[in-house]
PASEBA-1860 file (N, C-alpha, C; in nm, 3 decimals):
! residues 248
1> XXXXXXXX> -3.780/1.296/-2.825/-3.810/1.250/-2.960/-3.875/1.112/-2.954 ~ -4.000/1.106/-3.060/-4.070/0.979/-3.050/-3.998/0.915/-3.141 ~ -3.947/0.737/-3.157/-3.910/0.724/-3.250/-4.027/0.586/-3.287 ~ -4.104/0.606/-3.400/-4.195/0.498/-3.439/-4.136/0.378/-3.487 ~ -4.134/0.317/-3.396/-4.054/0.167/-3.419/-4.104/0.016/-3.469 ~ -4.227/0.035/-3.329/-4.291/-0.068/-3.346/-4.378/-0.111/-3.439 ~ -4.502/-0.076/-3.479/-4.537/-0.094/-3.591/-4.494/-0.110/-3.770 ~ -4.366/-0.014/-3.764/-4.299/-0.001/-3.880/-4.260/-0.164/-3.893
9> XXXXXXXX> -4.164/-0.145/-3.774/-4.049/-0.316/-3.761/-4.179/-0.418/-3.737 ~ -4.253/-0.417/-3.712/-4.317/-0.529/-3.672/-4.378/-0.596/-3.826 ~ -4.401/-0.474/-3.926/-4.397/-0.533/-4.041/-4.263/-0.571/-4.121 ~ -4.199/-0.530/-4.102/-4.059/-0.524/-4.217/-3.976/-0.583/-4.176 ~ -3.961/-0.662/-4.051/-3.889/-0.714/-3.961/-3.953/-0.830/-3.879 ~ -4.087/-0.928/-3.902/-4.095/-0.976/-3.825/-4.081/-1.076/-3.793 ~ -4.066/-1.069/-3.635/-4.034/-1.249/-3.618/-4.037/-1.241/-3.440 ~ -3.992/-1.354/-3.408/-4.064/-1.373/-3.281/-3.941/-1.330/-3.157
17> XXXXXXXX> -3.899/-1.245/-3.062/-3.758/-1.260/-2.969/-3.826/-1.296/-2.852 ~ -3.640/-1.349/-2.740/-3.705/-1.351/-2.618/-3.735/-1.245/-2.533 ~ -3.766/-1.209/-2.418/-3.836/-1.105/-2.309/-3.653/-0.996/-2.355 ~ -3.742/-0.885/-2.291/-3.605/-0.804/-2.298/-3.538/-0.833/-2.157 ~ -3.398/-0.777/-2.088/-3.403/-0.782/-1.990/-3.311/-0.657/-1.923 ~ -3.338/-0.594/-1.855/-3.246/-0.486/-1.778/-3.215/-0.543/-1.633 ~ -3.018/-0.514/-1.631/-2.995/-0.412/-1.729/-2.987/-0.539/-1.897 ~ -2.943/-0.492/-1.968/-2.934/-0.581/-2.121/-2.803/-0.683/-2.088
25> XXXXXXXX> -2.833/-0.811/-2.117/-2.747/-0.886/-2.141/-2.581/-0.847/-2.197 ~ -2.458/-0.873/-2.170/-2.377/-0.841/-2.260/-2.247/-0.979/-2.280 ~ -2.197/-0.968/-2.371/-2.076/-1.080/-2.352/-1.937/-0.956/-2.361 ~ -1.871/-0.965/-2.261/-1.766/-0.903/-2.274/-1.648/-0.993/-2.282 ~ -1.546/-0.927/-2.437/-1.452/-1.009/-2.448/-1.332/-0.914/-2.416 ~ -1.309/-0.866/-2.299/-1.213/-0.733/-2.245/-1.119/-0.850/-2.216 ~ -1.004/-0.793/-2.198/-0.885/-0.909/-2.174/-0.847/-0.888/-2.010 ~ -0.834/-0.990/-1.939/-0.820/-0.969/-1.786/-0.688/-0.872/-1.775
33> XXXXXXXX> -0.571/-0.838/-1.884/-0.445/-0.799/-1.910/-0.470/-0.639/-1.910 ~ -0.397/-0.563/-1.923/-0.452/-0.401/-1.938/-0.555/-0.359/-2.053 ~ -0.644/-0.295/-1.992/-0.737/-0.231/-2.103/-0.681/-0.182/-2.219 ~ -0.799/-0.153/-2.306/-0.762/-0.057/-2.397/-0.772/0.087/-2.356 ~ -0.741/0.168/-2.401/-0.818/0.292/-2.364/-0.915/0.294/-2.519 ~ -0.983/0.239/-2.559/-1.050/0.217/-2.720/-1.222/0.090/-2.692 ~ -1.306/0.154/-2.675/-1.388/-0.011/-2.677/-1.487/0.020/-2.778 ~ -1.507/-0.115/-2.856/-1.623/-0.144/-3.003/-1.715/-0.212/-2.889
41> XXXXXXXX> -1.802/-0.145/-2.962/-1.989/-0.177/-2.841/-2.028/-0.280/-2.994 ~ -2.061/-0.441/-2.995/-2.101/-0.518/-3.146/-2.247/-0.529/-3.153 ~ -2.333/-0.481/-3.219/-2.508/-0.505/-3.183/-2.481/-0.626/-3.349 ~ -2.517/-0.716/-3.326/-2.576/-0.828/-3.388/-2.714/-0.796/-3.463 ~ -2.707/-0.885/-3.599/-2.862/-0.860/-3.639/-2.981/-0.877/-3.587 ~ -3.100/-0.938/-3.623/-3.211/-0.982/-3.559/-3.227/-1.133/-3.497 ~ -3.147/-1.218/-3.597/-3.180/-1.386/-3.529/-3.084/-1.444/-3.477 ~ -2.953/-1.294/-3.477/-2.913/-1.355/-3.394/-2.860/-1.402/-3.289
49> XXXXXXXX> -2.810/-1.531/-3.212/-2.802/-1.542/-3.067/-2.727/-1.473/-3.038 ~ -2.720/-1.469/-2.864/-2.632/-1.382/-2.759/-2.482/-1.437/-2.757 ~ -2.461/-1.597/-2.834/-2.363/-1.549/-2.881/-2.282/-1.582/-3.001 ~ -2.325/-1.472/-3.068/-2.298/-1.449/-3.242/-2.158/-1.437/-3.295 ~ -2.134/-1.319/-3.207/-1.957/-1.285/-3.229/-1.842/-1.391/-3.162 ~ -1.880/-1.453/-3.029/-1.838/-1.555/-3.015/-1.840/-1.668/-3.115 ~ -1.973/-1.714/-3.166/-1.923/-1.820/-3.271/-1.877/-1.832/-3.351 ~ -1.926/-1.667/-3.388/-1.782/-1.683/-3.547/-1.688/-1.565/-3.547
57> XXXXXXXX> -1.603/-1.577/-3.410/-1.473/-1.536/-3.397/-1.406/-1.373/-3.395 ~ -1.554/-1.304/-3.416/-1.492/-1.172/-3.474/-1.428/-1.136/-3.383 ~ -1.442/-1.139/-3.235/-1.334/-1.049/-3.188/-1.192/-1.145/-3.170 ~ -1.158/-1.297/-3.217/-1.047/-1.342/-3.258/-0.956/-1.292/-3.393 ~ -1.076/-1.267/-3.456/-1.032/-1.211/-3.592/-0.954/-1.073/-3.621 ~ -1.021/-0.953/-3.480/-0.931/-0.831/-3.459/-0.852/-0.840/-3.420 ~ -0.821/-0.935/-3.297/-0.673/-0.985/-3.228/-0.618/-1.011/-3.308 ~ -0.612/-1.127/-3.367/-0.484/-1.179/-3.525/-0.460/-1.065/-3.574
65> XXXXXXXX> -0.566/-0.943/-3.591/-0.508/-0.797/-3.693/-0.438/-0.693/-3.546 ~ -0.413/-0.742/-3.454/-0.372/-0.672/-3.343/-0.435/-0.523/-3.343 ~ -0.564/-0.556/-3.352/-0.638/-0.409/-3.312/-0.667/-0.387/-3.155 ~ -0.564/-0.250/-3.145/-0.591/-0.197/-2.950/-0.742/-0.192/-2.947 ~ -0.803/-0.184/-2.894/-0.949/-0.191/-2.860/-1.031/-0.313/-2.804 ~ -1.087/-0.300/-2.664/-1.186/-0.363/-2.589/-1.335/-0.394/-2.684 ~ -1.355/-0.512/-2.672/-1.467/-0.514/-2.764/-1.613/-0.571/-2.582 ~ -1.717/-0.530/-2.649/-1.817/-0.596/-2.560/-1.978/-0.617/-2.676
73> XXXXXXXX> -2.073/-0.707/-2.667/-2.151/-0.735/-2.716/-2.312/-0.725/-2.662 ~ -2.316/-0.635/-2.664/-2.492/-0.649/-2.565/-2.560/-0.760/-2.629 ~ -2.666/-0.822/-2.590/-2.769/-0.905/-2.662/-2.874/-0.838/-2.694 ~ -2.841/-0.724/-2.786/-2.957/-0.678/-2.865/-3.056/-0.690/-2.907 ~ -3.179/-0.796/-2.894/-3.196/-0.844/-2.999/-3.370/-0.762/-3.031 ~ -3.450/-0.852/-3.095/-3.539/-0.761/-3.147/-3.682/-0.693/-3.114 ~ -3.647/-0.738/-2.960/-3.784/-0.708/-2.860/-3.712/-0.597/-2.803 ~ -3.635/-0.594/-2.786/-3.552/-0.401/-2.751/-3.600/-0.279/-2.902
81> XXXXXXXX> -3.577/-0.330/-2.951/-3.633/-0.238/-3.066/-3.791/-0.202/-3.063 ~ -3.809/-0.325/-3.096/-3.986/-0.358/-3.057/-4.021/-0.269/-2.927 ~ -3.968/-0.270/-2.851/-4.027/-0.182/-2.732/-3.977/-0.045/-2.690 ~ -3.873/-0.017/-2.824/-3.816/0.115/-2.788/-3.713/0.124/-2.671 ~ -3.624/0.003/-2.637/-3.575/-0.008/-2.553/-3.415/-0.005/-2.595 ~ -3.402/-0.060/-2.703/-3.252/-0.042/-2.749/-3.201/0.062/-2.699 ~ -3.226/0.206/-2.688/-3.129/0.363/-2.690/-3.100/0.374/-2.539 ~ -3.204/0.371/-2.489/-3.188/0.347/-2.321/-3.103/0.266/-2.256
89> XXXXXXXX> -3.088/0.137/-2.300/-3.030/0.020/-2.238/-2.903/0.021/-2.285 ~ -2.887/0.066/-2.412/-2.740/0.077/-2.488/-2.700/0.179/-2.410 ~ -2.736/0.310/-2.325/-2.680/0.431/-2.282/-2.687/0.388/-2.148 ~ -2.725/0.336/-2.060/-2.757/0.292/-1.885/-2.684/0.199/-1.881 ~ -2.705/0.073/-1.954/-2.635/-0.019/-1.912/-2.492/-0.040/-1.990 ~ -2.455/0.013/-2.091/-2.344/-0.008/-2.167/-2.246/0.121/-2.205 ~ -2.290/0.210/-2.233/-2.196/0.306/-2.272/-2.216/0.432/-2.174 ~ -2.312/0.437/-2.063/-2.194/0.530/-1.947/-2.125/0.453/-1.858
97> XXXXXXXX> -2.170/0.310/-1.830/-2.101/0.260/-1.728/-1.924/0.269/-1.793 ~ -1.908/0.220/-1.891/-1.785/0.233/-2.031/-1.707/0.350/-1.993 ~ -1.808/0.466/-2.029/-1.699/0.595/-1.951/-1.663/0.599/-1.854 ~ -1.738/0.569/-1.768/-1.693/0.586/-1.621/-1.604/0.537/-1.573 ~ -1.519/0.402/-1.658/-1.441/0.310/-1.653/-1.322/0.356/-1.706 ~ -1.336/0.487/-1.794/-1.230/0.588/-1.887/-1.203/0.545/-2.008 ~ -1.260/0.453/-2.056/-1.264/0.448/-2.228/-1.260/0.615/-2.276 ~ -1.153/0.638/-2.368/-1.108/0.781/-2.436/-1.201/0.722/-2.557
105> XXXXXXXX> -1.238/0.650/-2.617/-1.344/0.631/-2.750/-1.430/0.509/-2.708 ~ -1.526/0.582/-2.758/-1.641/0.433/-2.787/-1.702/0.419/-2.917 ~ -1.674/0.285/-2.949/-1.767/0.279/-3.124/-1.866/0.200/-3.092 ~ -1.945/0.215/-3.229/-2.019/0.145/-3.236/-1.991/0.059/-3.361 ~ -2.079/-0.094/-3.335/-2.034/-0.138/-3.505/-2.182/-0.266/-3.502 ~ -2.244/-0.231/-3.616/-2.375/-0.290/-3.624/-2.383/-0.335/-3.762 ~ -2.451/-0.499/-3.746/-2.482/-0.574/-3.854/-2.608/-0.538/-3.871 ~ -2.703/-0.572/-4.023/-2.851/-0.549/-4.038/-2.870/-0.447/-3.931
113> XXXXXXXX> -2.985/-0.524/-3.866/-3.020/-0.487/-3.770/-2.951/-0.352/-3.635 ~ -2.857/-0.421/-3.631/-2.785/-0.370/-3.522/-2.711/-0.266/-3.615 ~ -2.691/-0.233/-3.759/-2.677/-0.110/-3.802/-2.770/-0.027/-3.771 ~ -2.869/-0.063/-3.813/-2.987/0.066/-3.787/-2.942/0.136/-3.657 ~ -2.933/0.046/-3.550/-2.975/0.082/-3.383/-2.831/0.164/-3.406 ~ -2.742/0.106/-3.433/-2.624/0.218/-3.385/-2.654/0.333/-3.493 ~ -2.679/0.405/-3.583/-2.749/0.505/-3.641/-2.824/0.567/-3.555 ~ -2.937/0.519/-3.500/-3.006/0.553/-3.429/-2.957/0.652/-3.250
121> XXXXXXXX> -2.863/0.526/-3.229/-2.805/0.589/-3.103/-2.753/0.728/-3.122 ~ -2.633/0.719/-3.218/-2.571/0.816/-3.240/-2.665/0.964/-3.246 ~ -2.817/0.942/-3.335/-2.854/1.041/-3.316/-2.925/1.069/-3.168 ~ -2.926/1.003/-3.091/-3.022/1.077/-2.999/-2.838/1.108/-2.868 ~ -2.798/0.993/-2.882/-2.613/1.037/-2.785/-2.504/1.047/-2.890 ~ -2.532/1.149/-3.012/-2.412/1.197/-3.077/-2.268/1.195/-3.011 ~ -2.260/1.260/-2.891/-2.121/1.282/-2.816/-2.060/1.142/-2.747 ~ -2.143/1.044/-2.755/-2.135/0.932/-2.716/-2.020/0.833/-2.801
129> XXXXXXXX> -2.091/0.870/-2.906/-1.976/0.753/-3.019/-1.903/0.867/-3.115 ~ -1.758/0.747/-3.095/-1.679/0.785/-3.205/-1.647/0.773/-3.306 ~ -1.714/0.633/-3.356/-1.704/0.583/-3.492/-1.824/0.466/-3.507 ~ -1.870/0.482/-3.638/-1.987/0.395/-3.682/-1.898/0.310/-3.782 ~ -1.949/0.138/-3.742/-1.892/0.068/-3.850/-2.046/-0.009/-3.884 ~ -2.060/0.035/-4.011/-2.223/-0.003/-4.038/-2.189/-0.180/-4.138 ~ -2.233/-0.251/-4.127/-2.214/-0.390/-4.219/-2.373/-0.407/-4.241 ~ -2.385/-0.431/-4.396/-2.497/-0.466/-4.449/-2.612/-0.405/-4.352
137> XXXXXXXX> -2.575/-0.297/-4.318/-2.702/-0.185/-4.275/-2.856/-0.211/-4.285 ~ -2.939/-0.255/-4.199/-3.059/-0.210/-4.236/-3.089/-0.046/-4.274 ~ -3.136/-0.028/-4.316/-3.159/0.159/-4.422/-3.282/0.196/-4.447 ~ -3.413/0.124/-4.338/-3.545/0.171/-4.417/-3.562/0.137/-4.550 ~ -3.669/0.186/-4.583/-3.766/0.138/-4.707/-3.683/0.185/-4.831 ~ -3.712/0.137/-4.967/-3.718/0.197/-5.052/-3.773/0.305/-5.129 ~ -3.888/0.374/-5.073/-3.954/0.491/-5.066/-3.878/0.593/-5.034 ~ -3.811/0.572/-4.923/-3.727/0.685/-4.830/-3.620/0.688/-4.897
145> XXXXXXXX> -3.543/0.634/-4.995/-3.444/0.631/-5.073/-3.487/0.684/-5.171 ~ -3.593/0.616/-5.265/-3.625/0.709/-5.336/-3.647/0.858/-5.369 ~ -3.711/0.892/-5.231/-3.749/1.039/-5.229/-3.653/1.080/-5.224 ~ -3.488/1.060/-5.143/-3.371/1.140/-5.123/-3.286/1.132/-5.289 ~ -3.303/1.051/-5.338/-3.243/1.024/-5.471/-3.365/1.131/-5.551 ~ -3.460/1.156/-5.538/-3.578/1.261/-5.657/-3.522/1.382/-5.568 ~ -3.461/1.425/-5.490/-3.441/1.568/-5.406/-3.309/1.589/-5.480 ~ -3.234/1.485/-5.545/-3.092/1.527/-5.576/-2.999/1.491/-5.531
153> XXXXXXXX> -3.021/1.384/-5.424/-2.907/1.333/-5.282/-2.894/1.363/-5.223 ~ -2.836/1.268/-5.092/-2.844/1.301/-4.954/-2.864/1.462/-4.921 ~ -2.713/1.527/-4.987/-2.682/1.622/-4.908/-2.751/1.717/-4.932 ~ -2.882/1.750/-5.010/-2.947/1.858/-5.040/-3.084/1.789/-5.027 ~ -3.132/1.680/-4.996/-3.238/1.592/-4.940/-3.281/1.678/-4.766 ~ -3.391/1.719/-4.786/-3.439/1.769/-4.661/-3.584/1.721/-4.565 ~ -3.569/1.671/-4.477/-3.672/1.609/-4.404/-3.779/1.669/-4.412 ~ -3.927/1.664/-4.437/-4.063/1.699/-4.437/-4.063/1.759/-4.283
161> XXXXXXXX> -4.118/1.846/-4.243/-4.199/1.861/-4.090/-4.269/1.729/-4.099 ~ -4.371/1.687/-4.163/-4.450/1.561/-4.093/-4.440/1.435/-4.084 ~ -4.251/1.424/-4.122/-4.208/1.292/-4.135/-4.121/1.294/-3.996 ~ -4.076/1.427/-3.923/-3.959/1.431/-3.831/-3.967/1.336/-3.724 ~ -4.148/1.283/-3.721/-4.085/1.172/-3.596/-4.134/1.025/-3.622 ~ -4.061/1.005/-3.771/-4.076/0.879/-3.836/-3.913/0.854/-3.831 ~ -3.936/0.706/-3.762/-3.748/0.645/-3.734/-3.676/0.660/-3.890 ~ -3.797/0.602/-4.004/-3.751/0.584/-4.122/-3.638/0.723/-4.151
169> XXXXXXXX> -3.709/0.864/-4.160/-3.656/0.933/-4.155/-3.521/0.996/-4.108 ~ -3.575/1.004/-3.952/-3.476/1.022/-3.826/-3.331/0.964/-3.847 ~ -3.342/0.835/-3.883/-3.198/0.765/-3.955/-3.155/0.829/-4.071 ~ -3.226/0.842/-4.193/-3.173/0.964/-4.299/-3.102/1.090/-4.258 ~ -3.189/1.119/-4.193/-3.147/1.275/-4.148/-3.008/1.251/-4.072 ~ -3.050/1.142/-3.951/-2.873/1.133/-3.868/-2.736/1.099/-3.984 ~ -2.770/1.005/-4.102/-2.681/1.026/-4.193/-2.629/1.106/-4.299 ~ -2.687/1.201/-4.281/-2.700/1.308/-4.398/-2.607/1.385/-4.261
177> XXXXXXXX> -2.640/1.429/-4.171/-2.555/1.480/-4.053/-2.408/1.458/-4.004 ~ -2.441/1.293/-4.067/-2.273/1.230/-4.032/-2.172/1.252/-4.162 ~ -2.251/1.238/-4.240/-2.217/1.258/-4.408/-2.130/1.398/-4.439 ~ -2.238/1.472/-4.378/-2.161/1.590/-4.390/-2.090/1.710/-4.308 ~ -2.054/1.650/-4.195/-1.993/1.704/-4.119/-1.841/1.680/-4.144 ~ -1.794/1.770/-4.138/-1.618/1.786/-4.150/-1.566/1.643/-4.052 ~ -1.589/1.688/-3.985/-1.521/1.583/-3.891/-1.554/1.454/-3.891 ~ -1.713/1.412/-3.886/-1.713/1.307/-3.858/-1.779/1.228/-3.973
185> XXXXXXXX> -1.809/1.318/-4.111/-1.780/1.189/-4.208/-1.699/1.131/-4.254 ~ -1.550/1.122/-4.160/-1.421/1.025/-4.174/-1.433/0.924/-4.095 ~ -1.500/0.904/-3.991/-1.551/0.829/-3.895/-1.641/0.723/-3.925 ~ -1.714/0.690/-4.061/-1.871/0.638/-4.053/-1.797/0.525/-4.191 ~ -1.800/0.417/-4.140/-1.755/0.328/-4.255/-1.871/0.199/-4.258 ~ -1.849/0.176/-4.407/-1.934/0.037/-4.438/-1.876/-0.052/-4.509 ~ -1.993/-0.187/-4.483/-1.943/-0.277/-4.596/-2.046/-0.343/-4.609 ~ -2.074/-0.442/-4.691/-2.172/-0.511/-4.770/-2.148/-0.560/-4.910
193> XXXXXXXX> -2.281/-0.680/-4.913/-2.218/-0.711/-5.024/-2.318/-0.679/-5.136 ~ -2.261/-0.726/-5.286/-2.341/-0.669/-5.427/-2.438/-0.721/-5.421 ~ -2.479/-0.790/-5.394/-2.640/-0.891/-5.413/-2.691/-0.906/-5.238 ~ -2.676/-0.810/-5.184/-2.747/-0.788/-5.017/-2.919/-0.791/-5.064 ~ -2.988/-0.814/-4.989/-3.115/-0.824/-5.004/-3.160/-0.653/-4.983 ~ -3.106/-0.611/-4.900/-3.131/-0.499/-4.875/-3.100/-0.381/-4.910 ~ -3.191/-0.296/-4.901/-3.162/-0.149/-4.997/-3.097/-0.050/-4.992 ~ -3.044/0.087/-5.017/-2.984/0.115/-4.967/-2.876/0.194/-4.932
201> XXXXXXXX> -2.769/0.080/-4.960/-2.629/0.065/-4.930/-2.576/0.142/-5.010 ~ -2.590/0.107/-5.137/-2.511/0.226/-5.225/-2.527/0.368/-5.198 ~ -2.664/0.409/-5.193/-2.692/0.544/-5.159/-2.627/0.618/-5.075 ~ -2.608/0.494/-4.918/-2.511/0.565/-4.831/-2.378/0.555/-4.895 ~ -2.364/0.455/-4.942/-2.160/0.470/-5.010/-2.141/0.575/-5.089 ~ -2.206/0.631/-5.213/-2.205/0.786/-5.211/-2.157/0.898/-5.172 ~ -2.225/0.887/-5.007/-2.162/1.017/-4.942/-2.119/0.946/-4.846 ~ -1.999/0.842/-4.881/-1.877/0.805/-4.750/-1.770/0.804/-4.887
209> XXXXXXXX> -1.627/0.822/-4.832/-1.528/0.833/-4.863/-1.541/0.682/-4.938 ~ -1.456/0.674/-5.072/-1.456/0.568/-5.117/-1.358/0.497/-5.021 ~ -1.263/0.501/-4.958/-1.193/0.472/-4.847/-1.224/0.368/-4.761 ~ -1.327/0.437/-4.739/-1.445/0.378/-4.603/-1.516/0.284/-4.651 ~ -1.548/0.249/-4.769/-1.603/0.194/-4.807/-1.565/-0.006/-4.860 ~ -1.644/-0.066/-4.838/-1.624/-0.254/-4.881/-1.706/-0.278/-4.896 ~ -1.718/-0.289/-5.032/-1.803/-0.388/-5.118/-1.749/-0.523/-5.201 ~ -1.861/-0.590/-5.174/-1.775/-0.750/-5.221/-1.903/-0.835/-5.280
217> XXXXXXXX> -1.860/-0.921/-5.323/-1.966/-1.045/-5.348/-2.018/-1.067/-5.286 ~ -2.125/-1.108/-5.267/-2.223/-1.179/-5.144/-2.373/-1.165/-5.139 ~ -2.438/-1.189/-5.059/-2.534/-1.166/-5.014/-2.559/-1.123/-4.931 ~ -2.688/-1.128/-4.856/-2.713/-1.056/-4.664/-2.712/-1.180/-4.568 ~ -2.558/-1.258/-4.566/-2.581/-1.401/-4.517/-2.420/-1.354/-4.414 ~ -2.402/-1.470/-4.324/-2.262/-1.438/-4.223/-2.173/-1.413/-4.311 ~ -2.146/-1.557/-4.367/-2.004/-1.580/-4.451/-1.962/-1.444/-4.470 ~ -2.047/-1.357/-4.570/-2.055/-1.202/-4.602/-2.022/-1.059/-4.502
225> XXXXXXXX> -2.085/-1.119/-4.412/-2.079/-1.023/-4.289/-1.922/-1.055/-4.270 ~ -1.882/-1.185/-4.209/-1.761/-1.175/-4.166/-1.674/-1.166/-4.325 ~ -1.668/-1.174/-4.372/-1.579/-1.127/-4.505/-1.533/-0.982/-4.478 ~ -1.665/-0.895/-4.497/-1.675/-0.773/-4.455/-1.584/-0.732/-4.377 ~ -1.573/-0.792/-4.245/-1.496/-0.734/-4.134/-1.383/-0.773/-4.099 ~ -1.304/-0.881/-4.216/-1.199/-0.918/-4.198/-1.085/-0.806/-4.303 ~ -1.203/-0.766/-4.447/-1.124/-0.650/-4.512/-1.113/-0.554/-4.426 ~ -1.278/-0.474/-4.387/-1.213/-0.393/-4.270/-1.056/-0.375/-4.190
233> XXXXXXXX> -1.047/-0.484/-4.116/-0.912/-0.525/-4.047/-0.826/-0.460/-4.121 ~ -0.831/-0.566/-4.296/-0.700/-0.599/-4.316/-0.685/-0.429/-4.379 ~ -0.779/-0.361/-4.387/-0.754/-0.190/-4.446/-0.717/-0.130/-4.373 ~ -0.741/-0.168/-4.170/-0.690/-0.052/-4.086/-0.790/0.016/-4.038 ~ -0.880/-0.033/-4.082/-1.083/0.043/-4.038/-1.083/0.138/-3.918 ~ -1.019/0.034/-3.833/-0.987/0.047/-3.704/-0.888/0.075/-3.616 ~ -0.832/0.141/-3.691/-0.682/0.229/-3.614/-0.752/0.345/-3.591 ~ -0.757/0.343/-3.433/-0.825/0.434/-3.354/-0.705/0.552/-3.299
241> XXXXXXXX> -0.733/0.665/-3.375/-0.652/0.809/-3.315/-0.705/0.893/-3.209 ~ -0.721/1.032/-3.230/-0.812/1.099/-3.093/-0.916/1.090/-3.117 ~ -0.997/1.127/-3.028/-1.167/1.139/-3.033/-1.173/1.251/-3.066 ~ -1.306/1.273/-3.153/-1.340/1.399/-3.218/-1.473/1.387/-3.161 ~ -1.495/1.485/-3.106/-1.644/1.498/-3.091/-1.760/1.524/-3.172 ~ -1.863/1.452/-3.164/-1.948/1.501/-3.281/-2.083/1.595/-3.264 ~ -2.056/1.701/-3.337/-2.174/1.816/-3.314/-2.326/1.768/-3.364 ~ -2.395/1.785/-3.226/-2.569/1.742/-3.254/-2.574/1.822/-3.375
END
């Protein structure tokens, strides 16, 4: 599958990153003490640094909520996208080495930016992840929303043949997939806030469990982001049970 990245993002997204590098940068905050058998893979938005979650605490913030789970952080940033390199480097360098190590689950959990990419992953290594935690999601255009909102919604919204190898799409379609699968639209949670710059969000909250769902004041700024993921916590987001596998 082609996924058209570059040109799209290079308008709607642009700005300047450093070189990519393989394998991908990562910050791992695993505890030298016994593993989890549970690890959150964190992709960061676009600006920001390698180290994001370090500065503002999130994986201190799951500890205080005593969540079992290994967290690690690739340095995602936006020349992996740009070059179509994110899916590769997230699967080589981060999430088989992970199995091989015996993690029983792997999530994913992506800000802006780093929502899209974990969307993305999932569709091309479905069996890979066990849970999507999407925060203030990048979601494509407003066009592509539109058209699924004039079809009637997601779940009766059906991809064109001549859109199938447009990313814009490809992400619709993988959520309309996650949406409505028995199993694993219990798995796919968000948050964001009412005044996000970005589009969207509601459409996907829709077809997620109101459950799953955090919405709050804010904007598309940290403060917001981490707000986000401290309700998460304090709801239990992340009380990780068995792995369910998810059907391509």
């Amino acid at each position: 599958m082609k996924l058209i990245l570059p040109l799209i993002l290079a308008v709607s997204l642009l700005g300047c990153s450093p070189p990519i590098s393989v394998p991908i940068p990562t910050t791992d905050f695993r505890s030298a003490g016994k593993p989890s058998k549970h690890l959150i893979v964190l992709l960061s938005g676009r600006r920001a640094p390698a180290s994001y979650f370090q500065d503002h605490q999130w994986v201190e913030l799951a500890r205080e909520h005593n969540v079992d789970a290994d967290f690690i952080a690739p340095y995602a940033h936006f020349g992996y996208y740009m070059q179509q390199q994110l899916i590769p480097r997230l699967h080589e360098d981060v999430i088989e080495p992970a199995k091989k190590q015996g993690y029983e689950t792997i999530s994913l959990l992506g800000i802006s930016m780093g929502g899209m990419g974990s969307i993305l992953y999932s569709e091309k290594f479905p069996d890979d992840v066990d849970r999507i935690y999407l925060i203030a999601p990048y979601l494509a255009d407003e066009d592509v929303h539109d058209e699924i909102r004039s079809a009637g919604g997601l779940s009766v919204w059906q991809i064109s043949d001549n859109k199938r190898g447009d990313w814009k799409y490809i992400l619709w379609q993988r959520l309309k997939e996650v949406t409505t699968d028995n199993k694993f639209k219990n798995k796919i949670f968000l948050g964001y806030g009412d005044n996000d710059r970005l589009a969207g969000h509601d459409l996907l909250a829709q077809n997620i469990s109101a459950k799953h769902v955090v919405k709050i004041p804010g904007a598309h700024k940290d403060v917001t982001f981490k707000q986000v993921w401290k309700m998460m916590l304090e709801r239990g987001f992340l009380e990780v049970q068995e792995k369910i596998a998810v059907s391509h």
